[in-house]
Backbone atoms as SQL, in Angstrom:
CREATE TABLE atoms (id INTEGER PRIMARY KEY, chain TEXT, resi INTEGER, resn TEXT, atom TEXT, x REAL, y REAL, z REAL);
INSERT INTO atoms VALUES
  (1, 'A', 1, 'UNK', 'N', 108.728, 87.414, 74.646),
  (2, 'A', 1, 'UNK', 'CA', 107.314, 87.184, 74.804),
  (3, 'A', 1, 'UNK', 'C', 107.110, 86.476, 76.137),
  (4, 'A', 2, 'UNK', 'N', 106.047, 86.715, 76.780),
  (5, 'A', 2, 'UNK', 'CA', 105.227, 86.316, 78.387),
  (6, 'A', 2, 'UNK', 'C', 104.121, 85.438, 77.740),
  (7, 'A', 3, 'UNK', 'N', 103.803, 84.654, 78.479),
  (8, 'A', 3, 'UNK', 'CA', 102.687, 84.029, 78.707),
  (9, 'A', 3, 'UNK', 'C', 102.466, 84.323, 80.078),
  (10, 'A', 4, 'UNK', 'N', 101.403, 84.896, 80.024),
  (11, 'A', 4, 'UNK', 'CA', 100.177, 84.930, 81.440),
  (12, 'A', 4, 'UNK', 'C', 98.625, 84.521, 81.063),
  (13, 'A', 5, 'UNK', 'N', 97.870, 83.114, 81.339),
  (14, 'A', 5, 'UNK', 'CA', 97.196, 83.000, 81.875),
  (15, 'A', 5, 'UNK', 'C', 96.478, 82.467, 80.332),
  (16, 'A', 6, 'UNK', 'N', 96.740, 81.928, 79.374),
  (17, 'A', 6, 'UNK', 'CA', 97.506, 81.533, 77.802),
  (18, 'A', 6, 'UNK', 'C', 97.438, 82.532, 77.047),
  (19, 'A', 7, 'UNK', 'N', 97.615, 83.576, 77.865),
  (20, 'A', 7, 'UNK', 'CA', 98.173, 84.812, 76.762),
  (21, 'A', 7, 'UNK', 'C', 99.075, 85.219, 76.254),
  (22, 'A', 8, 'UNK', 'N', 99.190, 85.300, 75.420),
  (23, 'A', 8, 'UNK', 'CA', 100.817, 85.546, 74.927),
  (24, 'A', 8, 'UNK', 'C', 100.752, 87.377, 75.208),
  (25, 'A', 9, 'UNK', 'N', 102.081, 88.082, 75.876),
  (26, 'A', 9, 'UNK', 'CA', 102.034, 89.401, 75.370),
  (27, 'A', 9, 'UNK', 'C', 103.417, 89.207, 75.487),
  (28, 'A', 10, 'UNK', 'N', 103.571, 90.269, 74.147),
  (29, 'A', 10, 'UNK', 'CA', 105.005, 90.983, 73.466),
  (30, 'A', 10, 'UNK', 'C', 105.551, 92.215, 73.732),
  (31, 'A', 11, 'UNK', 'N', 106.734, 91.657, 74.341),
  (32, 'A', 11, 'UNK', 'CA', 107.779, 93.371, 74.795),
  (33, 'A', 11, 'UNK', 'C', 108.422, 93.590, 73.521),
  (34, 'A', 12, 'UNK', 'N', 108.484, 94.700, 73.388),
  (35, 'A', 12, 'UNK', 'CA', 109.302, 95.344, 72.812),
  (36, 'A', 12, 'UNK', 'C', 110.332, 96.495, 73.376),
  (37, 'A', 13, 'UNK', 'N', 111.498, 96.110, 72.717),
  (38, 'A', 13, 'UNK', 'CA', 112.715, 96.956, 73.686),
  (39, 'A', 13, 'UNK', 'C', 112.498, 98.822, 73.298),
  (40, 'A', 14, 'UNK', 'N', 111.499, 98.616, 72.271),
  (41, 'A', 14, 'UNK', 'CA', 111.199, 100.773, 72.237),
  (42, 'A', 14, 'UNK', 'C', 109.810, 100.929, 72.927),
  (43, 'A', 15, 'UNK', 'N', 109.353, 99.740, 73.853),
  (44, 'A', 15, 'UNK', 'CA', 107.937, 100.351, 74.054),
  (45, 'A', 15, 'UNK', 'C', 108.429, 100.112, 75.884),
  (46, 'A', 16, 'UNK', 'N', 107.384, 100.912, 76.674),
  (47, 'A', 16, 'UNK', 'CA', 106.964, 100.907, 78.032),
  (48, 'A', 16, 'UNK', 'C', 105.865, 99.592, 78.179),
  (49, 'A', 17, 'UNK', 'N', 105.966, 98.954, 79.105),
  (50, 'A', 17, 'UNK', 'CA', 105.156, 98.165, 79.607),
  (51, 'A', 17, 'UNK', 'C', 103.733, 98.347, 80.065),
  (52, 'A', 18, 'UNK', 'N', 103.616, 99.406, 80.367),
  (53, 'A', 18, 'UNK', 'CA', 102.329, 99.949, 80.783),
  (54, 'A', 18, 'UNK', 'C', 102.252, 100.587, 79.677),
  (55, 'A', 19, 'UNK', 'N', 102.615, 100.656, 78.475),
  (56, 'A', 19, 'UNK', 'CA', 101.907, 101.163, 77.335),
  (57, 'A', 19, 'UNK', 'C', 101.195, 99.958, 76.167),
  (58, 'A', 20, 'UNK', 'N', 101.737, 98.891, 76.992),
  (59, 'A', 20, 'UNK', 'CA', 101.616, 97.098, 76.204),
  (60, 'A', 20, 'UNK', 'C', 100.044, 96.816, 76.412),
  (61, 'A', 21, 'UNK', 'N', 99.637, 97.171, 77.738),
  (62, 'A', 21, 'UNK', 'CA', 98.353, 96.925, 78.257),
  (63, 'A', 21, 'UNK', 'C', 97.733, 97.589, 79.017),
  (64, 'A', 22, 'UNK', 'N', 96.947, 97.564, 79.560),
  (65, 'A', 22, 'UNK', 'CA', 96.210, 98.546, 80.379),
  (66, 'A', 22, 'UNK', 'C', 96.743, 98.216, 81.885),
  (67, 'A', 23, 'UNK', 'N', 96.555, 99.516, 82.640),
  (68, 'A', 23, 'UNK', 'CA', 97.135, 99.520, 83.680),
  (69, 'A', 23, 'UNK', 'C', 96.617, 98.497, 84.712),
  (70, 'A', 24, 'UNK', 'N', 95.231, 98.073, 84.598),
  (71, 'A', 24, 'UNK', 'CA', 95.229, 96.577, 85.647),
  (72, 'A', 24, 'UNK', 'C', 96.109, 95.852, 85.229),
  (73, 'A', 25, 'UNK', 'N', 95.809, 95.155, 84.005),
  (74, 'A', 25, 'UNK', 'CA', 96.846, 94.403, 83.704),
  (75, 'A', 25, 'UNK', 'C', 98.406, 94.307, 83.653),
  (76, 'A', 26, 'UNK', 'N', 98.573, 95.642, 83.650),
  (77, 'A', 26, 'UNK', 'CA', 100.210, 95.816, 84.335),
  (78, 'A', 26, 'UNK', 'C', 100.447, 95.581, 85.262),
  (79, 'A', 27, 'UNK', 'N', 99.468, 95.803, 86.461),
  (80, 'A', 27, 'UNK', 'CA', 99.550, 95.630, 87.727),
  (81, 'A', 27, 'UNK', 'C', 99.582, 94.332, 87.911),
  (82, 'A', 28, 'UNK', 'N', 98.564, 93.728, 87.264),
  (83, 'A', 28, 'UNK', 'CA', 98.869, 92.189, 87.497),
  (84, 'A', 28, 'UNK', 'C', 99.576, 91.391, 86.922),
  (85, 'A', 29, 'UNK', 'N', 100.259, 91.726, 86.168),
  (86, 'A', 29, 'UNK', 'CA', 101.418, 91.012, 85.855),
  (87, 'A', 29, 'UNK', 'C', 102.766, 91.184, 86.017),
  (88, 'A', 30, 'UNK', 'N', 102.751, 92.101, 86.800),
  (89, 'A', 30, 'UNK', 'CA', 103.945, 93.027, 87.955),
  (90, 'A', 30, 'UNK', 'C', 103.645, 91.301, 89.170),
  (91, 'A', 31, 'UNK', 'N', 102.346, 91.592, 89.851),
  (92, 'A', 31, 'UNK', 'CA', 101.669, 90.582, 90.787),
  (93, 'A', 31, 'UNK', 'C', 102.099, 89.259, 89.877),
  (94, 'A', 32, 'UNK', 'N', 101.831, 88.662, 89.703),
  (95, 'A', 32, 'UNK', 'CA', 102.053, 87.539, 88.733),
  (96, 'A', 32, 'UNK', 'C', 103.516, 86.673, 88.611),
  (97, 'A', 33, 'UNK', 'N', 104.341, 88.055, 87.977),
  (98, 'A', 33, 'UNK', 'CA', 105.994, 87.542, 87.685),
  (99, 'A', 33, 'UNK', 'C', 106.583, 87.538, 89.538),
  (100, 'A', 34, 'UNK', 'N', 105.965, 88.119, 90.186),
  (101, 'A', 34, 'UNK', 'CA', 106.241, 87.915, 91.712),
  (102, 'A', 34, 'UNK', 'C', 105.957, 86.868, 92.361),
  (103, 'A', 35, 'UNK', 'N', 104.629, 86.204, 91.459),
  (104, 'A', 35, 'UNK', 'CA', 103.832, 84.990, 92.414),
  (105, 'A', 35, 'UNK', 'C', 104.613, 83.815, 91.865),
  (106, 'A', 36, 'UNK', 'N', 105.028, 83.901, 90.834),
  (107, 'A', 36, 'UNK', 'CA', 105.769, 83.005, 90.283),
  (108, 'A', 36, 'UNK', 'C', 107.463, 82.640, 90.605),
  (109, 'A', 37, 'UNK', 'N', 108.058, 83.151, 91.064),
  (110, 'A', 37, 'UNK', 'CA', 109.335, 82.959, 91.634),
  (111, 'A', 37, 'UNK', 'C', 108.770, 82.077, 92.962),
  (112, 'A', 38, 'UNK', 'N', 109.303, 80.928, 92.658),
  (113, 'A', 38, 'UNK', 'CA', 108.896, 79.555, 93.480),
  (114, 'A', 38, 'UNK', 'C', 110.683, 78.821, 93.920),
  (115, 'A', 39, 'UNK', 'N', 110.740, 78.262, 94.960),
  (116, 'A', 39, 'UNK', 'CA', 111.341, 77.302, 95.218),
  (117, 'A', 39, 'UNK', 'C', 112.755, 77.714, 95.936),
  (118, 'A', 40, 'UNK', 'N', 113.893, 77.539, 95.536),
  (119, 'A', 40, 'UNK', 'CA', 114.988, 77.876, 95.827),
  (120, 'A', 40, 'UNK', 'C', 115.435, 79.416, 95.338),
  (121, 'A', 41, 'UNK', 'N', 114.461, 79.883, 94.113),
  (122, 'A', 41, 'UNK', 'CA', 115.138, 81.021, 94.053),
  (123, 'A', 41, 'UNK', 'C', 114.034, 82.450, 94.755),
  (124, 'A', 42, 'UNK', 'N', 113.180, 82.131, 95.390),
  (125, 'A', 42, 'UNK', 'CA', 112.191, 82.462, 96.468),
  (126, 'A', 42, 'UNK', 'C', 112.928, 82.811, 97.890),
  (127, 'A', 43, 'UNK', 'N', 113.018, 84.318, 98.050),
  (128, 'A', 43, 'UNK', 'CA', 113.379, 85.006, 99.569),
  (129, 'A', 43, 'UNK', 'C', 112.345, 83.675, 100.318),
  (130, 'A', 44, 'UNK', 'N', 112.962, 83.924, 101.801),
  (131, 'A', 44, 'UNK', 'CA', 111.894, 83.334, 102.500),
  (132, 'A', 44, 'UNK', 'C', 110.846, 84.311, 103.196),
  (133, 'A', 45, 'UNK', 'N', 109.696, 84.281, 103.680),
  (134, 'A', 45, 'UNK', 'CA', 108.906, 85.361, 103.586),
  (135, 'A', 45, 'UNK', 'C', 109.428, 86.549, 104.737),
  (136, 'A', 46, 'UNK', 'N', 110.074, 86.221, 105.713),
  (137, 'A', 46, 'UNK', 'CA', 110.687, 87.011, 106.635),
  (138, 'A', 46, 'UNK', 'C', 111.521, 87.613, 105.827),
  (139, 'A', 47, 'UNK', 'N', 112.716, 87.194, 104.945),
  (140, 'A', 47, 'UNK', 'CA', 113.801, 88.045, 104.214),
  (141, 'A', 47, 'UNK', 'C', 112.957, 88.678, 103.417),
  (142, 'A', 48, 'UNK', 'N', 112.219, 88.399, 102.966),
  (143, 'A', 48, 'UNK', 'CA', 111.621, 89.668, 101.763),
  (144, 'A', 48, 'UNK', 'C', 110.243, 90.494, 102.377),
  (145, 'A', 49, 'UNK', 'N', 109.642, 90.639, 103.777),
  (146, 'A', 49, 'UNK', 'CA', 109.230, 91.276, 104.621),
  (147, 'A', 49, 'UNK', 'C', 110.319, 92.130, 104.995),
  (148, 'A', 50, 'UNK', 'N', 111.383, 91.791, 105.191),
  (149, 'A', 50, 'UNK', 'CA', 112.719, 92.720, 106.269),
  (150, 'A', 50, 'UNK', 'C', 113.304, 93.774, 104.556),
  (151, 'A', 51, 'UNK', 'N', 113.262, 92.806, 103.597),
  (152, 'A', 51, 'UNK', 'CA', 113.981, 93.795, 102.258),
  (153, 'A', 51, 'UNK', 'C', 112.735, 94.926, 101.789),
  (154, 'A', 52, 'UNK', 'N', 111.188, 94.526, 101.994),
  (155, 'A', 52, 'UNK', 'CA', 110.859, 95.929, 101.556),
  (156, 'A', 52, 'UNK', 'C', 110.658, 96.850, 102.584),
  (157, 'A', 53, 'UNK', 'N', 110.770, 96.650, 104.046),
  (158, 'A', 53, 'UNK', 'CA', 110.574, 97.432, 104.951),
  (159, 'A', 53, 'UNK', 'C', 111.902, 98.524, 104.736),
  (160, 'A', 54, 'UNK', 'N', 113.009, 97.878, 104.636),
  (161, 'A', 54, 'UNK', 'CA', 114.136, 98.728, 104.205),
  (162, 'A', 54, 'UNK', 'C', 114.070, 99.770, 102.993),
  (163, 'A', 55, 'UNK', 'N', 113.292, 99.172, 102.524),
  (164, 'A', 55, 'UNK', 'CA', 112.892, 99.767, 100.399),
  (165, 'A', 55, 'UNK', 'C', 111.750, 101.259, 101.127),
  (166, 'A', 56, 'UNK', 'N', 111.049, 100.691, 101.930),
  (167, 'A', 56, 'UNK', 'CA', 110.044, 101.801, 102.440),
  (168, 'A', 56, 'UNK', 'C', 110.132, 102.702, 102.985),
  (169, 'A', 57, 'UNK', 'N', 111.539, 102.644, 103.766),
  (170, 'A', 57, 'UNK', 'CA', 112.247, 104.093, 104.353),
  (171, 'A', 57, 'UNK', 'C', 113.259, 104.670, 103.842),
  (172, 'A', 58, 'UNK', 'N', 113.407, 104.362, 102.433),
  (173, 'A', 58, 'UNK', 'CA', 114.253, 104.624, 101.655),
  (174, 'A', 58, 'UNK', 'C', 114.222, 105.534, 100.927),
  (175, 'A', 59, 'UNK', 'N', 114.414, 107.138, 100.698),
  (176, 'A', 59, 'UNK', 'CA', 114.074, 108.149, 100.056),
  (177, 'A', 59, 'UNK', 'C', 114.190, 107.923, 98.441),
  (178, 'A', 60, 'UNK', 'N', 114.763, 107.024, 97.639),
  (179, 'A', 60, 'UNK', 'CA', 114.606, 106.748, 96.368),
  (180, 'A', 60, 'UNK', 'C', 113.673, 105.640, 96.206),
  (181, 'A', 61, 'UNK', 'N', 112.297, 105.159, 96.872),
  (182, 'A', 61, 'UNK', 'CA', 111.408, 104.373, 96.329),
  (183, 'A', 61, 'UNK', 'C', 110.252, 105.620, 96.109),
  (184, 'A', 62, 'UNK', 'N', 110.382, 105.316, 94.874),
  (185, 'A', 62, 'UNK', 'CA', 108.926, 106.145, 93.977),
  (186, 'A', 62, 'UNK', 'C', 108.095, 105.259, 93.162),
  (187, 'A', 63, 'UNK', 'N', 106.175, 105.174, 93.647),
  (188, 'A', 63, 'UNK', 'CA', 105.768, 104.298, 92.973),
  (189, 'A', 63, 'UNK', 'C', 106.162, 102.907, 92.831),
  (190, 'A', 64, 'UNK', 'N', 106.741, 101.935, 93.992),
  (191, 'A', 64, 'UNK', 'CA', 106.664, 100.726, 93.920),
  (192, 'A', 64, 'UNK', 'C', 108.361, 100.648, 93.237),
  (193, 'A', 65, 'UNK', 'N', 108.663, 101.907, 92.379),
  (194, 'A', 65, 'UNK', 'CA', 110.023, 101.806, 92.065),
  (195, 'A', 65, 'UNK', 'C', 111.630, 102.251, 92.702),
  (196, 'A', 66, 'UNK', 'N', 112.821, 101.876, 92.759),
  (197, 'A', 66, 'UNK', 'CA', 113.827, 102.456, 92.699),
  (198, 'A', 66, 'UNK', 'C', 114.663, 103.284, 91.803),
  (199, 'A', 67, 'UNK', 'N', 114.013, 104.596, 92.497),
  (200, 'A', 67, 'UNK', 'CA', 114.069, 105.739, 91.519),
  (201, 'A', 67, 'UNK', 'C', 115.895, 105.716, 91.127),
  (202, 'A', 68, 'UNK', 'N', 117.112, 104.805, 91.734),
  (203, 'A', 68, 'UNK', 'CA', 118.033, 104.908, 91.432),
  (204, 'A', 68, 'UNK', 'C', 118.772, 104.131, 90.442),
  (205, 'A', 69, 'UNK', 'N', 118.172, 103.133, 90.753),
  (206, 'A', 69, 'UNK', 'CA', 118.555, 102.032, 89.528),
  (207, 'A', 69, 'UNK', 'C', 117.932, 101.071, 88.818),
  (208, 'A', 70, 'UNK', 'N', 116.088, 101.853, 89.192),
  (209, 'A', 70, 'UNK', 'CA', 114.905, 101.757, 88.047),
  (210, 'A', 70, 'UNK', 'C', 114.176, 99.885, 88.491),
  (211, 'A', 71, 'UNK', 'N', 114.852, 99.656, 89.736),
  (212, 'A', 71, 'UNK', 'CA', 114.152, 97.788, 89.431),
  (213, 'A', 71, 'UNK', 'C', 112.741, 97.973, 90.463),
  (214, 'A', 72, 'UNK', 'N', 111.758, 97.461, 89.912),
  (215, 'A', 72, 'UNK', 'CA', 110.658, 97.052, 90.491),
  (216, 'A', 72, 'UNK', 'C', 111.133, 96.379, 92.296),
  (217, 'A', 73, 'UNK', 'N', 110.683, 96.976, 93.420),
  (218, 'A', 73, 'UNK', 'CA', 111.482, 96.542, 94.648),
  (219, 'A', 73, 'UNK', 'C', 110.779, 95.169, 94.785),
  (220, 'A', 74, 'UNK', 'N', 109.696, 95.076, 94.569),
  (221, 'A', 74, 'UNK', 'CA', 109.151, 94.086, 95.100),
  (222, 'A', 74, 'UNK', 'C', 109.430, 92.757, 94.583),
  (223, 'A', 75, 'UNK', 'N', 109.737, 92.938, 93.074),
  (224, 'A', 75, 'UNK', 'CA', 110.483, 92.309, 92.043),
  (225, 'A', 75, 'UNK', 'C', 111.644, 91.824, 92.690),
  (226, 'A', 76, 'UNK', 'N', 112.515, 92.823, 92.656),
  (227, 'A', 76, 'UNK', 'CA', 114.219, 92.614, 93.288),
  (228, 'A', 76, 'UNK', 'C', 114.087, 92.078, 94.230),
  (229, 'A', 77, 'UNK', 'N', 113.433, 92.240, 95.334),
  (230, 'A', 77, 'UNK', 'CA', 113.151, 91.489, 96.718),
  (231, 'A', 77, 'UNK', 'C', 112.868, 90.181, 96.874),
  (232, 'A', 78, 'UNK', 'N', 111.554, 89.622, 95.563),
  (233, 'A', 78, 'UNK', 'CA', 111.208, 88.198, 96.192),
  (234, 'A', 78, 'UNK', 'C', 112.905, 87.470, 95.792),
  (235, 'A', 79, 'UNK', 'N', 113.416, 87.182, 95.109),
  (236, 'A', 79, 'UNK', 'CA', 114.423, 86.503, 94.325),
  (237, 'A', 79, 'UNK', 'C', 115.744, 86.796, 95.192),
  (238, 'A', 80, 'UNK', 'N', 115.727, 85.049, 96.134),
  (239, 'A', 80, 'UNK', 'CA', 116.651, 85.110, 97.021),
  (240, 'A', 80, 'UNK', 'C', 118.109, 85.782, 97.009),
  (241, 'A', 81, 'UNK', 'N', 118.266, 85.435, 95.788),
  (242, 'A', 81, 'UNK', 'CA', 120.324, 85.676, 95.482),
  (243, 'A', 81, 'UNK', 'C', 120.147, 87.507, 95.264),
  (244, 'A', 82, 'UNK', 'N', 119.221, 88.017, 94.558),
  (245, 'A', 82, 'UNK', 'CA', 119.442, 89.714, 94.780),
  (246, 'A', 82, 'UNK', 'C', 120.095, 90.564, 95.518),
  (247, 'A', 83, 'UNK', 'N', 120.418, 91.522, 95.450),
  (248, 'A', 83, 'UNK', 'CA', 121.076, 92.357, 96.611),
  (249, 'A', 83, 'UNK', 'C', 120.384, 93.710, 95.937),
  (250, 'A', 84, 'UNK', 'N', 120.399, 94.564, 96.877),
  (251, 'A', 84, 'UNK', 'CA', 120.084, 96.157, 96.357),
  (252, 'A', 84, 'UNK', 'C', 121.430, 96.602, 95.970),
  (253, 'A', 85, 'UNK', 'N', 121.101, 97.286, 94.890),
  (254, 'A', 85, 'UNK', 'CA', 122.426, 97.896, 94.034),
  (255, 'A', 85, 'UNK', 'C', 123.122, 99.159, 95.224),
  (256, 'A', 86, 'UNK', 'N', 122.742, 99.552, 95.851),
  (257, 'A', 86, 'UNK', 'CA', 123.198, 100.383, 96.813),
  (258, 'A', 86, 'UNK', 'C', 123.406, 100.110, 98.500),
  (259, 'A', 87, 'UNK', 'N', 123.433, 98.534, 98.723),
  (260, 'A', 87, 'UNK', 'CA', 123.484, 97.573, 99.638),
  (261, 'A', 87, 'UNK', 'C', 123.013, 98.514, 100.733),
  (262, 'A', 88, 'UNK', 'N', 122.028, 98.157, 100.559),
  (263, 'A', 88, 'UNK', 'CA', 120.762, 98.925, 101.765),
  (264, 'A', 88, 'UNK', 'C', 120.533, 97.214, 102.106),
  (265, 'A', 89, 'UNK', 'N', 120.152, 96.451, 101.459),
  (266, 'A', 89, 'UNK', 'CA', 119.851, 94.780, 102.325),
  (267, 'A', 89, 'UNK', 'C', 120.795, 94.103, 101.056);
């Protein structure tokens, strides 16, 4: 379970996320779990400017995703210690 904003919402491991809520709200809580990675475990804004520029000329980003090993880029990107599973950065 998430809390966003004192909402509680519930994953479930047989459901899609964008089937949990409506698609703003997916979107913003895609936005959200991003705004929230604070402090030490936070790219600095140049490293995670330089990691999606790499993600953007990358023939497996579809829809914000990595069509190869399925992680949200923007996701994988803010969170300093990450690496791309196919060490592109």
């Amino acid at each position: 379970m998430i809390q966003m904003n004192n909402v509680n919402y519930r994953f479930c491991k047989r459901c899609l996320t964008r089937d949990m809520m409506d698609k703003d709200e997916y979107f913003k809580t895609l936005r959200a779990l991003i705004e929230d990675v604070k402090g030490d475990e936070r790219a600095s804004d140049s490293l995670y400017e330089e990691r999606l520029r790499v993600c953007l000329s990358c023939e497996k980003l579809f829809d914000g995703l990595c069509a190869a090993c399925g992680c949200y880029v923007e996701l994988r990107a803010v969170i300093k210690d990450n690496s791309c599973p196919y060490e592109k950065w």
